[in-house]
C-alpha positions as CSV (number, residue, x, y, z in Angstrom):
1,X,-27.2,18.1,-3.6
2,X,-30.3,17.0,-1.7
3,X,-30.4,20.2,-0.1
4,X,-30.6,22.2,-3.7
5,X,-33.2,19.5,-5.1
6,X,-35.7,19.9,-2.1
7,X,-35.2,23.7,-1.5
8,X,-35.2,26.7,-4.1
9,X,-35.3,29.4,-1.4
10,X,-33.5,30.8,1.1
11,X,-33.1,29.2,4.5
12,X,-32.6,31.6,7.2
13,X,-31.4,30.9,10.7
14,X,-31.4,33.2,13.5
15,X,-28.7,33.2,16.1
16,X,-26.2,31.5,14.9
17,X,-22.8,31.9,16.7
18,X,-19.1,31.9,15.1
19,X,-18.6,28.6,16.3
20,X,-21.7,27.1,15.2
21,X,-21.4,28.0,11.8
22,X,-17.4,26.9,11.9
23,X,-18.9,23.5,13.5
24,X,-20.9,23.9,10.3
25,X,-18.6,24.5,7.8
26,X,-16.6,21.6,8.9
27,X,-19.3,19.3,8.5
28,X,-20.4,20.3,5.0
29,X,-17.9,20.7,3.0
30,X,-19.1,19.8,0.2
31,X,-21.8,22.5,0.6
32,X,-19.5,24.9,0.5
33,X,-18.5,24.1,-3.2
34,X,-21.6,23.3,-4.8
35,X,-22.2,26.0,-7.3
36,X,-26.1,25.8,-6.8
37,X,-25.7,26.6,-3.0
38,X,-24.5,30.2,-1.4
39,X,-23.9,30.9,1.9
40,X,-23.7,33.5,3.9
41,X,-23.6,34.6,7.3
42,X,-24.1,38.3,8.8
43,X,-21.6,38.7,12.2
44,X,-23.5,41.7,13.5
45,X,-26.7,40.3,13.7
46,X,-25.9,36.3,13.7
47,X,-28.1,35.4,11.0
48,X,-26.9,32.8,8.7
49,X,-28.4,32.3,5.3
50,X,-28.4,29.4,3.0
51,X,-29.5,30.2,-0.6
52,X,-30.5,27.7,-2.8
53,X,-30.0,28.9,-6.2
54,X,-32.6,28.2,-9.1
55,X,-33.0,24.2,-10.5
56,X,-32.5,24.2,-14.1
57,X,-36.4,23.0,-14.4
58,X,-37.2,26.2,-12.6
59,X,-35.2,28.3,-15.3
60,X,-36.9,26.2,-18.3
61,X,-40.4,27.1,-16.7
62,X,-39.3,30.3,-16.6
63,X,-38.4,31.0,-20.3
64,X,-41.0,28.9,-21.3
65,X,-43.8,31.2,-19.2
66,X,-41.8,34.0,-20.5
67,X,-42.2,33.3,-24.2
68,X,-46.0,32.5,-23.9
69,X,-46.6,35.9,-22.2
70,X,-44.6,37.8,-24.2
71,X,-46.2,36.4,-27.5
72,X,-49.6,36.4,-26.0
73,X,-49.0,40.3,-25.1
74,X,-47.8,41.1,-29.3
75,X,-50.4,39.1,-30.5
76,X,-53.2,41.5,-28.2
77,X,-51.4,44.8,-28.9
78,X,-50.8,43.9,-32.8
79,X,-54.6,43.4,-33.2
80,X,-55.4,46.1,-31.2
81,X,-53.1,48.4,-33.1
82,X,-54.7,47.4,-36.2
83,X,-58.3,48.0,-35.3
């Protein structure tokens, strides 16, 4: 959970072997079922990814900005259009 709260991007790490990220998996757990945290790990190039998925104050920012802009944006064209 502290990982989600402090983090809303990905964390990328370079390298990583099999056993490292076993050694990982082992040791978080409870990473591995938090539905706000994915995980993933390329075998070709070693690269393993943590994603922290969007807080649910980043998603109420988000529709909120989204609302403003969007009725900002009809209120222009509507004048314009009636000019």
């Amino acid at each position: 959970m502290d990982l989600w709260q402090n983090s809303e991007s990905d964390m990328c790490f370079q390298d990583v072997s099999e056993h490292d990220l076993d050694n990982w998996k082992l040791e978080n757990p409870d990473l591995l079922e938090d539905d706000n945290i994915r995980v993933e790990y390329n075998f070709l190039t070693k690269q393993f990814i943590i994603k922290c998925m969007p807080t649910p104050t980043h998603h109420s920012l988000q529709r909120y900005f989204t609302a403003n802009v969007f009725g900002t944006l009809v209120e222009k064209v509507g004048v314009s259009w009636a000019k």
